[in-house]
N, C-alpha and C positions, 0 to 999 in steps of 0.2 A: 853600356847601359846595363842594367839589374837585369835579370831574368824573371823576377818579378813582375806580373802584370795583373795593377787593383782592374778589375773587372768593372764595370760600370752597372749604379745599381740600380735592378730593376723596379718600375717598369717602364723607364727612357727607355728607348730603345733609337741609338744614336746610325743615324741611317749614312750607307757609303757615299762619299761625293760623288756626284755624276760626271761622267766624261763630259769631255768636252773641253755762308757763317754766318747763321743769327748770333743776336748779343745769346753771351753764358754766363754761368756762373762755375766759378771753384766752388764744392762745396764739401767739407771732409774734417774730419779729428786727425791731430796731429801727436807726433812723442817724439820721444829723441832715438837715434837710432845709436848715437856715439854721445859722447860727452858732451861736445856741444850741437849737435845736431839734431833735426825736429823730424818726425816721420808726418807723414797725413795719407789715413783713409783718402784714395785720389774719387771727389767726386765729379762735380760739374760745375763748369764756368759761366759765372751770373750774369745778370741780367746789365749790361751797358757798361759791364767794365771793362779796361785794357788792360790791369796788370796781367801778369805771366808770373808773379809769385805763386809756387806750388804751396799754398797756406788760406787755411777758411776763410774765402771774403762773398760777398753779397752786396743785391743792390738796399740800401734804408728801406723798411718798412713805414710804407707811408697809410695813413688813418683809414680805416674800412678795410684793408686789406688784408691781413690774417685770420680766417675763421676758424679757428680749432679752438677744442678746450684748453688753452694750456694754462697751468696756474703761473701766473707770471711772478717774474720776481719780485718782491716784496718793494725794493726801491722804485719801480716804475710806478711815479705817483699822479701821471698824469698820463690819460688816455688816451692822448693822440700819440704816446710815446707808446704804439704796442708790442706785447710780447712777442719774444721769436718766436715761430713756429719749429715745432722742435722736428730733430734730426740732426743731421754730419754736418749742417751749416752753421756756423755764427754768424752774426748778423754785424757782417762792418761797414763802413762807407766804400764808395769806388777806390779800390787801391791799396785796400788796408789789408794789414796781414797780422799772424799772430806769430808771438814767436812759440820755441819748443819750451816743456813746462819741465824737464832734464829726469822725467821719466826715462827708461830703460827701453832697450828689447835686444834679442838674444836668441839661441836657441842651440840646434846641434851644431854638429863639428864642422868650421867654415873650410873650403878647399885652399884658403889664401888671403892674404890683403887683394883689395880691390887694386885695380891700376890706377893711375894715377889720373890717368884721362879716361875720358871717355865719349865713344862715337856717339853723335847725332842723330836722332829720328829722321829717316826718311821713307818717303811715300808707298806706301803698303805695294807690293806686287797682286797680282791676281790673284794669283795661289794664296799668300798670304790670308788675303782676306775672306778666303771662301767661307762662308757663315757666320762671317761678323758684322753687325749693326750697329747703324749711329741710334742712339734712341736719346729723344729731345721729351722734356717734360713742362708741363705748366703747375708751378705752383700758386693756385689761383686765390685761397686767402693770404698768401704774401705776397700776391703783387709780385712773380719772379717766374723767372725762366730757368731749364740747365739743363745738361745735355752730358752724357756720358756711353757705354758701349755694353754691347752684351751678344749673345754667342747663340744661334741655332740650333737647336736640339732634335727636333724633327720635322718634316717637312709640315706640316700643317700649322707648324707656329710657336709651339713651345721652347721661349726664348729666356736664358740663362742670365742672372745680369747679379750685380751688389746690391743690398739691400738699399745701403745709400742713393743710389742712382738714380731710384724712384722715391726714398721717401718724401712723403710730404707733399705728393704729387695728386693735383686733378685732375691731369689728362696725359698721357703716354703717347707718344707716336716712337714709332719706329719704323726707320727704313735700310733695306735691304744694300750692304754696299755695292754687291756686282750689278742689282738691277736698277735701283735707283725706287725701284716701289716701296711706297708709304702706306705704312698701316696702325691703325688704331689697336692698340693694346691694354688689357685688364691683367689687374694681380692676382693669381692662381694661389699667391700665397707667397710669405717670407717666414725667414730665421734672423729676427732683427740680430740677436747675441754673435751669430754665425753671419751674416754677414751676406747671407746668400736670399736673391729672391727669382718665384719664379714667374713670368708671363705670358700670356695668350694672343697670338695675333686673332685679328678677328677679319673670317673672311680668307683667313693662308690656305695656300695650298702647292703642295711641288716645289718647296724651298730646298735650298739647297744646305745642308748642314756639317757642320762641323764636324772634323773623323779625331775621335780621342785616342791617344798613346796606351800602345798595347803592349811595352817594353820596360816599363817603368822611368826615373829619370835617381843622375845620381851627379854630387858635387861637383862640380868642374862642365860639365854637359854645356853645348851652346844653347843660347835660346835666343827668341824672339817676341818682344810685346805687340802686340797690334792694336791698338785701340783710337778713338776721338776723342786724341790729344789735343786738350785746350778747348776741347767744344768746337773746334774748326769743321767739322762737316768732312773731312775727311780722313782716312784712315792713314795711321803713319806707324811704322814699324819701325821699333827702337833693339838692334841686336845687344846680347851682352852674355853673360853666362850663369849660371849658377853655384850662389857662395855658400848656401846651408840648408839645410833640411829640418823639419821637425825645430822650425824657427820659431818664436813666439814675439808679437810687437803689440806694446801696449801704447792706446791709443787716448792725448787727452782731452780732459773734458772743456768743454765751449762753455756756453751761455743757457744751451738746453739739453746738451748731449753728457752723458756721463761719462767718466773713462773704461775704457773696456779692454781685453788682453785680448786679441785670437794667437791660437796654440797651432801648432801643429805646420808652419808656413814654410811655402819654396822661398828659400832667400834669395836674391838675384841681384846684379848690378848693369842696369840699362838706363836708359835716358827716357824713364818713361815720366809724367806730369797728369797734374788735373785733366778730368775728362778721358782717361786711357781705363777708369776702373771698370770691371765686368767685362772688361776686352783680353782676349785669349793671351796664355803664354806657350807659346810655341816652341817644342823642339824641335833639331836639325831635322828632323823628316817632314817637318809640319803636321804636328798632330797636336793636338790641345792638351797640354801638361798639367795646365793652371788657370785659375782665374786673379788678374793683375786687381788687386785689391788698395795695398798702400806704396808709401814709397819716401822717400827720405827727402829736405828739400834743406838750403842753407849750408851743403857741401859740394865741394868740386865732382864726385861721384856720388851717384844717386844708389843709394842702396833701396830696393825694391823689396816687394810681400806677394806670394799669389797666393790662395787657397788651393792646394790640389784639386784637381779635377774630381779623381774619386769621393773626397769627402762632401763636395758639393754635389753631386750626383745622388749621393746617397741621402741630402736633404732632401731633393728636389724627388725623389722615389717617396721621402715620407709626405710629401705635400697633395702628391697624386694620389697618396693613400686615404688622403683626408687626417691623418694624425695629425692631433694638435697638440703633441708630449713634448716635450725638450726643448720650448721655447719655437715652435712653431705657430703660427698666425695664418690662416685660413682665409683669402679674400679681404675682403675693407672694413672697418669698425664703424659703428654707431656713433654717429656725435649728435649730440643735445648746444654746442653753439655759445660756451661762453670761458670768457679766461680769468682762472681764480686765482685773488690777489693773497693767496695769505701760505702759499708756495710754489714749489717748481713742478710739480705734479702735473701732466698734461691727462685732463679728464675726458677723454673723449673715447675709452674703451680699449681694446684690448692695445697691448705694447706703451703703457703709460708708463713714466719711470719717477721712479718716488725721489724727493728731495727733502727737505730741511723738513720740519715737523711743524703743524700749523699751530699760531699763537692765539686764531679765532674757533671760538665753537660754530661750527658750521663752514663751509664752502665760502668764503665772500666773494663776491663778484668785481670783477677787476674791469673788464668790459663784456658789449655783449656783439654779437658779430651778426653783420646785418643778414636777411634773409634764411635767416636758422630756424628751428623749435623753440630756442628761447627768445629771438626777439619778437617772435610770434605771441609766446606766452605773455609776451609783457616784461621781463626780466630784464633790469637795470643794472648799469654801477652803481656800487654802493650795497646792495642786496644781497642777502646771507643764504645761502641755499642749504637746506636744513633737513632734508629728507627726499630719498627717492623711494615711488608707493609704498610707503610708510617706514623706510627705513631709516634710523637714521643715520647723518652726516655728519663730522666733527670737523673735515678738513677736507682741502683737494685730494687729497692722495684716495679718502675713501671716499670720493663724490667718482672716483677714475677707478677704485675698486667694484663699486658697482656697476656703474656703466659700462666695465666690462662685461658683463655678464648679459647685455642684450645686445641684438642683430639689429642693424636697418630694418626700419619697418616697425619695428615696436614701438607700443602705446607707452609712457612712462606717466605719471603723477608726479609732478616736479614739487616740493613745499619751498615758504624761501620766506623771510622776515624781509619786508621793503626797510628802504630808508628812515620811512617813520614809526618801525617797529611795528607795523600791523602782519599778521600773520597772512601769507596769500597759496594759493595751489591752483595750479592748471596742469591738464593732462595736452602730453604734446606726444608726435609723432618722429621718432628719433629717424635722421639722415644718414646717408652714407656718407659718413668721411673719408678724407685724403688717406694716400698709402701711409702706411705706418713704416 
């Protein structure tokens, strides 16, 4: 191993270990890792399916079920067909998968070709799993469930996980693998771009945490993934080694998720899958190296992605800091409750991602989602939303510009042209929405 050792940045302060299946979902962005091979952001396994394809599937979104702003896509010309709710998931039937889109990834110097085989996941050891959690989510305006891993930080609760993991989530649980204890958990804050998010047990106390690698790691090293592989509720250790550093894999785009590069990645080859992401990669002393991010599917050997530990550490220092620079996100965003048909622009405040350029002047309204600010207001499909307190609107993308700019809680002046072209405005009280 290097002699090198990234320090962990403060003000984690990563404490010593002490002596001593619901339905899922896959939910994840995919690339190729080889020529013809697909990588996927490994998230969470949906809600009622049984494939085992490592590739975005989900359960249909069925009528009333997605509450977010998202401006949907343009062909969705009928309501009960609603948009996806955006994030790592596409939205397929039971059992569907996508293929790779023959994007790239790459990076430094590999120690070798992968073998030709490769071992099987098997059942975490003790040791193994000291600080790692299953954490299960609800995604409650799409009607879905998923379930993915994430890593202990310090004894009171500060838990380490993929951004993917939670996005798009109304309710977090997570529980403890050695004890079996369940806790409700909030988002302290994410690095959508980065890939890293961090959370809150609420209610922790005297957990047991995770001990990060004080040695560095280098090409060839063994390791170990540990995560809740498949959403199965339990933790499964997949051995393998490491093939690169300073690896880069570009991830592609869904239905609502854009394609994105992460730089800087442990390359590795183990048999890890959907549901393993935010679950630790271990080296031969058991110490936390990495966080298992993506991984390769539709080849005999599964080439792997972790985020180093340090560079996640060093988000998770700027998140406690409250900096919201560098594509950081601070706790939950504001949603106003409706999905604009005239792009892909998801309006619902901060971590929106812009798409195609809208054809209408104004917001249109695509649908409105039950029990929100705007079906409160009155706001229909069909309806052009035209200004926020006095601003105005030309398109989704700047209806999701603005409403980034207020918190839950805030009073907003919606304006909006109905159907029959009369001009209307109500002041409503914007909601916390789902993780970004």
């Amino acid at each position: 191993m290097s002699d090198e050792t990234p320090a962990p940045a403060a003000p984690v302060t990563i404490e010593p270990e002490p002596e001593a299946p619901p339905r899922r979902r896959f939910r994840g962005r995919h690339a190729a890792v080889a020529a013809a091979a697909s990588a996927l952001v490994l998230g969470a396994v949906a809600t009622g399916l049984t494939t085992t394809a490592v590739s975005p599937t989900t359960s249909t979104t069925t009528a009333g079920a997605a509450a977010l702003e998202a401006d949907a896509p343009a062909s969705l010309g009928d309501t009960s067909a609603l948009p996806a709710v955006p994030g790592g998931a596409a939205r397929l039937p039971s059992g569907g998968t996508w293929p790779g889109d023959g994007s790239t990834a790459g990076g430094g110097a590999s120690s070798g070709a992968a073998a030709a085989t490769q071992e099987e996941a098997t059942a975490a050891s003790d040791t193994e799993a000291t600080g790692i959690v299953l954490i299960d989510t609800v995604l409650g305006y799409d009607d879905a469930e998923a379930a993915g891993t994430g890593m202990v930080l310090t004894s009171d609760g500060l838990v380490l996980t993929n951004n993917h993991v939670i996005e798009d989530s109304t309710e977090i649980s997570v529980t403890i693998a050695d004890t079996g204890e369940t806790y409700a958990a909030t988002v302290v804050g994410v690095d959508d771009a980065d890939d890293v998010a961090l959370l809150q047990l609420d209610g922790a106390s005297g957990l047991t945490t995770v001990t990060v690698d004080d040695d560095g790691v280098t090409a060839g090293d063994d390791v170990t993934a540990v995560g809740n592989a498949e959403g199965g509720g339990v933790l499964m250790a997949a051995d393998g080694s490491v093939t690169a550093l300073e690896s880069s894999v570009t991830t592609s785009a869904d239905f609502t998720t854009a394609s994105e590069t992460l730089d800087g990645m442990i390359e590795f080859s183990a048999d890890v899958v959907g549901g393993d992401s935010g679950g630790a990669l271990l080296d031969d002393e058991g110490e936390v190296i990495g966080m298992t991010t993506a991984a390769s599917t539709g080849t005999a050997v599964t080439t792997a992605f972790a985020i180093p530990i340090e560079d996640a550490l060093a988000i998770v220092a700027q998140i406690q800091a409250g900096d919201e620079s560098d594509g950081v996100t601070l706790g939950y965003p504001a949603m106003l409750g409706v999905a604009i048909a005239s792009d892909q622009q998801f309006a619902f405040g901060p971590g929106g991602r812009a798409a195609q350029a809208s054809t209408t002047e104004g917001a249109e309204v695509q649908y409105v989602y039950a029990g929100t600010p705007a079906a409160d207001a009155g706001l229909a499909a069909g309806d052009v939303v035209t200004d926020v307190d006095g601003t105005a609107v030309a398109s989704g993308s700047e209806l999701a510009a603005l409403l980034d700019t207020y918190e839950p809680g805030d009073s907003v002046t919606i304006g909006w042209t109905d159907a029959a072209g009369a001009a209307q405005a109500a002041t409503v009280t914007l909601i916390e929405g789902p993780a970004i």
